[in-house]
C-alpha positions as a Markdown table, in Angstrom:
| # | Residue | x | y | z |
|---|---|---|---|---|
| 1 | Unk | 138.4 | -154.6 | 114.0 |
| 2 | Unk | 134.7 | -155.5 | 114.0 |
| 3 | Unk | 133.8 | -158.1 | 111.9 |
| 4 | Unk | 130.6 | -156.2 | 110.5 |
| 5 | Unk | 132.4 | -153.6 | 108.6 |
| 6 | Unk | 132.9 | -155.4 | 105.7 |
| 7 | Unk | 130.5 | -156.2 | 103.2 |
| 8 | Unk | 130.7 | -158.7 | 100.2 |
| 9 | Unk | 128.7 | -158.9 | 97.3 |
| 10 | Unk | 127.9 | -162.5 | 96.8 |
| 11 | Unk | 126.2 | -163.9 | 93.2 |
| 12 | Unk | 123.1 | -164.9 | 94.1 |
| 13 | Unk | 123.1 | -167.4 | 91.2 |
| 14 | Unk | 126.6 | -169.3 | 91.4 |
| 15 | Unk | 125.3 | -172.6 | 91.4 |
| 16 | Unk | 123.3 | -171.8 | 88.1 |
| 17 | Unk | 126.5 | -170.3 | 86.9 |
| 18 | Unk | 128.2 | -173.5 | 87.7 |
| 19 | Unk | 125.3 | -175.7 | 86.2 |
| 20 | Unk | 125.4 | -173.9 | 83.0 |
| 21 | Unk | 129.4 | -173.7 | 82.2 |
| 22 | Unk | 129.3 | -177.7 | 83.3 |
| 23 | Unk | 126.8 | -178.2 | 80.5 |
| 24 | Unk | 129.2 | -175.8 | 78.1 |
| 25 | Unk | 132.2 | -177.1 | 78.6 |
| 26 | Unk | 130.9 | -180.9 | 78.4 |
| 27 | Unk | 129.1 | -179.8 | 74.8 |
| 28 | Unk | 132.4 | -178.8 | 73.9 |
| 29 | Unk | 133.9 | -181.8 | 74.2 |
| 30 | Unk | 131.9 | -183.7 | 72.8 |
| 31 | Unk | 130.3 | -185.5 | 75.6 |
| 32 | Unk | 127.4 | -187.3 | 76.4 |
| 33 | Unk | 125.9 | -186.4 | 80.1 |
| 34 | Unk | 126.6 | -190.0 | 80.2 |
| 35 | Unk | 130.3 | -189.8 | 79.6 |
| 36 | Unk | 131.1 | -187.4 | 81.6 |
| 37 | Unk | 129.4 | -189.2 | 84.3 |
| 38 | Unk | 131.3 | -192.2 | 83.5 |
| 39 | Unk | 134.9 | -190.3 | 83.7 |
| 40 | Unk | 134.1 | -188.1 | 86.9 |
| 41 | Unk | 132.9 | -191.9 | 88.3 |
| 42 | Unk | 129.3 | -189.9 | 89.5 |
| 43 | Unk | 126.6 | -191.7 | 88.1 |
| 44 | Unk | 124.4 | -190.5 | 84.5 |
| 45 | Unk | 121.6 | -189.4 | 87.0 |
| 46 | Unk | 123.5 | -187.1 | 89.0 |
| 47 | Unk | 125.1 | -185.3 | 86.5 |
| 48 | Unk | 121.7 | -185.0 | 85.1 |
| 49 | Unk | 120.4 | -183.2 | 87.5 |
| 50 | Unk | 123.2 | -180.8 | 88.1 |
| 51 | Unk | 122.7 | -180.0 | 84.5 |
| 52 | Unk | 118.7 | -179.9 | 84.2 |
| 53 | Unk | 118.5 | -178.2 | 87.7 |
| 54 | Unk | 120.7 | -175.5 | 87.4 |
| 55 | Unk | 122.2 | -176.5 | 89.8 |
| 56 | Unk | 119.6 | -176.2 | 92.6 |
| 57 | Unk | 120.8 | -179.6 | 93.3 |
| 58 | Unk | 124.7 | -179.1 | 95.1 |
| 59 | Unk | 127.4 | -181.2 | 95.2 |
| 60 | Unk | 130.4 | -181.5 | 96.6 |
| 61 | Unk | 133.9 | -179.4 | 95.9 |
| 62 | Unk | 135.4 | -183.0 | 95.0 |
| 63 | Unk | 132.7 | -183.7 | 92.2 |
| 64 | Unk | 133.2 | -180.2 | 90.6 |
| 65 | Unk | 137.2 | -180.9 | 90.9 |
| 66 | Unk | 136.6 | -184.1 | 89.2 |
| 67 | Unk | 134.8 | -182.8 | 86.3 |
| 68 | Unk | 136.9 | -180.0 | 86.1 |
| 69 | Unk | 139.7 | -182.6 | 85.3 |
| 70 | Unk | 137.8 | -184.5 | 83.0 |
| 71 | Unk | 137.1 | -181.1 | 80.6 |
| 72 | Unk | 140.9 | -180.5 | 81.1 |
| 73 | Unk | 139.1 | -176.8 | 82.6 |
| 74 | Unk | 140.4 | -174.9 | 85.7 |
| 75 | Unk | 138.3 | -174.9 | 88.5 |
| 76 | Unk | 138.0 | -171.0 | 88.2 |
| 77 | Unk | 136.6 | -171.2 | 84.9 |
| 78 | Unk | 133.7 | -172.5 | 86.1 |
| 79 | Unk | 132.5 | -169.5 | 88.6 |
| 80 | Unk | 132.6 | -167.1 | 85.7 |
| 81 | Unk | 129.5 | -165.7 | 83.9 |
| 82 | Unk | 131.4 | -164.3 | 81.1 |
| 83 | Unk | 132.0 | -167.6 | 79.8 |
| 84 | Unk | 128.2 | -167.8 | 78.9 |
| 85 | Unk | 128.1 | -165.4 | 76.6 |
């Protein structure tokens, strides 16, 4: 099989994606940027700047995991565009 065969289509944007169903699902809790830094133990600033970035600033798969627990939301749901709409 050669390896260049297959093509995938990836979103260009996924970081924004993230950046903006973070700020979405924290809203709909109910929480401060502040709080949710506080329960994903990152600190205010960091969160911050995932939010007002749009995610041009990464992190890790541990810090989205860890926010995905604190807004009780699957990791998936955070990778899909439909939930910005």
């Amino acid at each position: 099989m050669l390896y260049n065969e297959k093509k995938f289509k990836f979103d260009p944007e996924i970081k924004q994606v993230i950046a903006q169903n973070i700020r979405k699902f924290r809203l709909e809790k109910g929480y401060t940027q502040e709080q949710l830094a506080v329960y994903a133990e990152r600190s205010p600033e960091f969160v911050r700047r995932i939010e007002s970035e749009m995610g041009e600033r990464g992190f890790s798969i541990e810090t989205l995991y860890r926010i995905s627990v604190v807004l009780e939301k699957d990791v998936g749901e955070f990778f899909k565009r439909d939930n910005l709409e």
